[in-house]
C-alpha positions in Angstrom: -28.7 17.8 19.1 -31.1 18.9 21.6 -29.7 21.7 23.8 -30.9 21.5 27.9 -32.3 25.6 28.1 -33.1 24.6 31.0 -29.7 24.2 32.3 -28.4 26.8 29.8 -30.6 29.5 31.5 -29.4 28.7 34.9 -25.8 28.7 34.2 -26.5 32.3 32.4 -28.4 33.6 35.3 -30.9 34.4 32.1 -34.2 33.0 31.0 -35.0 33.4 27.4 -38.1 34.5 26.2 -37.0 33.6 22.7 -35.2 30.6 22.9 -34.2 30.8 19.1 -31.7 33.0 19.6 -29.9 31.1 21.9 -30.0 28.3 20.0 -28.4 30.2 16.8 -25.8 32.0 19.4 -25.2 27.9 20.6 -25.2 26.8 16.1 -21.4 26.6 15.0 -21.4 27.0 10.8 -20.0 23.6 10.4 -24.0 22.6 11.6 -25.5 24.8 9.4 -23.7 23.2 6.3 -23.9 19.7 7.3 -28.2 20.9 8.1 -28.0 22.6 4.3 -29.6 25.1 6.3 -29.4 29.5 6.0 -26.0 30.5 7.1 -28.0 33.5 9.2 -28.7 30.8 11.7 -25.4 30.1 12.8 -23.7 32.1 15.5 -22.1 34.5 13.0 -23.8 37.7 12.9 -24.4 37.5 16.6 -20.5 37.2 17.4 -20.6 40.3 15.3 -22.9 42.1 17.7 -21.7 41.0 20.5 -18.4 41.4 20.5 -19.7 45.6 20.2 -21.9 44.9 23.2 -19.3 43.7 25.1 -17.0 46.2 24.8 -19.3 48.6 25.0 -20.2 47.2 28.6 -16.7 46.2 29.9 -15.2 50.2 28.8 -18.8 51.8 30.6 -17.1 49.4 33.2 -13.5 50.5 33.6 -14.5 53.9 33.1 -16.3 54.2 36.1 -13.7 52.1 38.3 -11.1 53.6 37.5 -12.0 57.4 37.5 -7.9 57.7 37.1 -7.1 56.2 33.7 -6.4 57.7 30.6 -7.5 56.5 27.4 -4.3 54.2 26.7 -4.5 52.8 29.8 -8.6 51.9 29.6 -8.0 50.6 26.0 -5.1 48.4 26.9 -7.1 47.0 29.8 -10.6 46.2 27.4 -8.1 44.4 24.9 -6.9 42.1 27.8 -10.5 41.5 29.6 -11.7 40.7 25.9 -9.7 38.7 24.5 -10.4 35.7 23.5 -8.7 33.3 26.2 -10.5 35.6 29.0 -13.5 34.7 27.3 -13.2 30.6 26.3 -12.2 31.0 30.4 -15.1 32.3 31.2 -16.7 30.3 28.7 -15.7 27.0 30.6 -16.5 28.3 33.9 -20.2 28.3 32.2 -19.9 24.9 31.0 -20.8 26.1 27.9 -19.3 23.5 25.7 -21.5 21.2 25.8 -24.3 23.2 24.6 -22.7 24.1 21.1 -24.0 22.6 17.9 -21.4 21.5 15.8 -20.9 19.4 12.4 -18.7 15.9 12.7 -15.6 17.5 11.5 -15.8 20.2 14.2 -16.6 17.1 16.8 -13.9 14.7 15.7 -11.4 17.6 16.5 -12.6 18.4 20.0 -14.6 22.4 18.9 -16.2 22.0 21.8 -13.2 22.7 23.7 -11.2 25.1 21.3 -10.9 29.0 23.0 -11.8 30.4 19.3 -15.5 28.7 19.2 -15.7 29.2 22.9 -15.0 33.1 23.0 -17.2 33.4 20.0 -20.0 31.1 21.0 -20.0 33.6 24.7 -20.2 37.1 22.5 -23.1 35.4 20.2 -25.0 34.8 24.3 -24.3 38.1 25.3 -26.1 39.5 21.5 -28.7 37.0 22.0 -29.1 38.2 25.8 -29.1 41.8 24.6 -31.5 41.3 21.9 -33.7 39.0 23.9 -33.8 41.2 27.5 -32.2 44.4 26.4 -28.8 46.4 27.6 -29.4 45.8 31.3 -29.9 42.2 30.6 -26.4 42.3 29.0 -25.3 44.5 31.2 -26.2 42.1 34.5 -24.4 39.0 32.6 -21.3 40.9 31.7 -20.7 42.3 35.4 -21.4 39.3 36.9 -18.4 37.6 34.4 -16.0 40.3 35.0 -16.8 42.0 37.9 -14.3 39.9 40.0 -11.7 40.4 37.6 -11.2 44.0 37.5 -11.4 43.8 41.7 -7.5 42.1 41.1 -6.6 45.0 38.2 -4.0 46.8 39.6 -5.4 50.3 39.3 -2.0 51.8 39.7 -0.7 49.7 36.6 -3.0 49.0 34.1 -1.2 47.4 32.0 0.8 44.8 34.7 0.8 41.0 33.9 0.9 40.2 37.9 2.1 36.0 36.8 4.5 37.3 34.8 5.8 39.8 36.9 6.1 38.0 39.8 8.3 35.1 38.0 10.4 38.0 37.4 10.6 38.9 40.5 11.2 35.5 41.9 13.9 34.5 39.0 16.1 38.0 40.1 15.7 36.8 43.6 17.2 33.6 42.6 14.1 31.8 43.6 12.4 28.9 41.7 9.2 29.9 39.6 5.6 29.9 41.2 3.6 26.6 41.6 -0.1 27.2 41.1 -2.0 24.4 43.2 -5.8 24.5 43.1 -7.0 24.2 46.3 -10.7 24.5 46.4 -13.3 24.0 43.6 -16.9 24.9 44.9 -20.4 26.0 43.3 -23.1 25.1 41.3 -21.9 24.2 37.5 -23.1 27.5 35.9 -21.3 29.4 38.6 -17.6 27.3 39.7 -15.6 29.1 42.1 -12.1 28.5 42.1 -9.4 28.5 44.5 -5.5 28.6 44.1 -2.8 28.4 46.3 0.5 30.1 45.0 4.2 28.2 46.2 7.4 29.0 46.1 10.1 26.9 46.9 7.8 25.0 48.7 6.2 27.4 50.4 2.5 29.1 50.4 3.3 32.9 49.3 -0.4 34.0 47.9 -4.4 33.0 47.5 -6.4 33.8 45.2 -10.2 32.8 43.9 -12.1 33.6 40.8 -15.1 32.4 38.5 -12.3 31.0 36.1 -8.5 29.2 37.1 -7.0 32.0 35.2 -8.7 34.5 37.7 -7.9 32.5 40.2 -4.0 32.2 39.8 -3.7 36.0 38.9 -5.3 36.9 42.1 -3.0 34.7 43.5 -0.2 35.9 42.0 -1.4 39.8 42.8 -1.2 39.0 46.5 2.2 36.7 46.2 3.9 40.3 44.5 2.2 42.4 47.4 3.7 40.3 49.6 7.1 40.2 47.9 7.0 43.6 47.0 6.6 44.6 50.9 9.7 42.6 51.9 11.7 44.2 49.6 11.0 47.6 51.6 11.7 46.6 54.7 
């Protein structure tokens, strides 16, 4: 398989000066053995790397938004922005499965979709960015990915699952649970902007828009609690 840099680079926002390291960041393990090739050109050791390099990056981040936090709460919030179906959703907002080298089994069984290869394949991009361009190189990636979602953190509330909490909300209320309805899908293919409409019993209660459909519904969800939220105290 022949992987498009071209297109890679623009969906990254990155160009490589050495391509090879994208390529091994791209190279599943199921390739390698099927290539009898050196299992240090798979995506491995990069994953390693960059799963350091982003946290690294996203806690430099949270500590300087949110000046307030304590060490629980900045911990709790790099665990959620980390995990690994933040990152296969960011992941698919790249397009980035189509770029991945993987052996038959891996292909017969749809990898190119699955949120494990898809987080790791995005921390082997970010070591391969860091090793190819250097911290700010990383560092310009990973704000660009996540900037948008800690702008819908609740800073009073770290730890606050806005989708869940609303369908709290709404199931005390005796209301029926929140319909997510994408509304908008706009952007180039390395850079998707979505748009969601939240509804409740029918009814448009919140908006929200993100890089990824999970950003988008929790923003939406954010603004639907606001909203609820105020009514409550009037």
């Amino acid at each position: 398989m022949e992987i498009d840099y071209t297109h890679l680079e623009e969906r990254l926002a990155y160009r490589f000066n050495d391509r090879s390291l994208a390529c091994r960041a791209l190279t599943h393990p199921s390739w390698q053995h099927e290539q009898n090739g050196d299992g240090d050109d798979d995506y491995q050791r990069l994953e390693f790397l960059g799963d350091a390099v982003l946290g690294m990056l996203l806690a430099e981040m949270l500590y300087s938004r949110f000046p307030g936090w304590d060490e629980g709460n900045l911990s709790r919030s790099r665990a959620d922005l980390a995990g690994q179906g933040t990152l296969a959703g960011l992941a698919r907002s790249l397009d980035l499965g189509g770029f991945i080298r993987l052996g038959r089994g891996e292909e017969q069984t749809a990898g190119h979709s699955k949120d494990s290869i898809l987080s790791d394949v995005l921390e082997a991009l970010i070591a391969a960015i860091y090793q190819d361009g250097g911290l700010e190189a990383a560092r310009s990636l990973v704000a660009r990915l996540f900037d948008s979602m800690l702008d819908v953190t609740d800073s009073r509330d770290p730890g606050r699952d806005a989708k869940s909490e609303l369908q709290e909300l709404l199931s005390a209320r005796g209301l029926p649970p929140p319909e997510y309805r994408l509304s908008e899908e706009s952007g180039p293919p390395h850079d998707r902007l979505f748009r969601f409409e939240l509804l409740v019993d029918g009814s448009v209660a919140g908006e929200g828009e993100g890089r990824s459909k999970k950003i988008a519904q929790k923003a939406a969800a954010a603004q639907a609690l606001e909203r609820f939220s105020s009514d409550q105290g009037r």
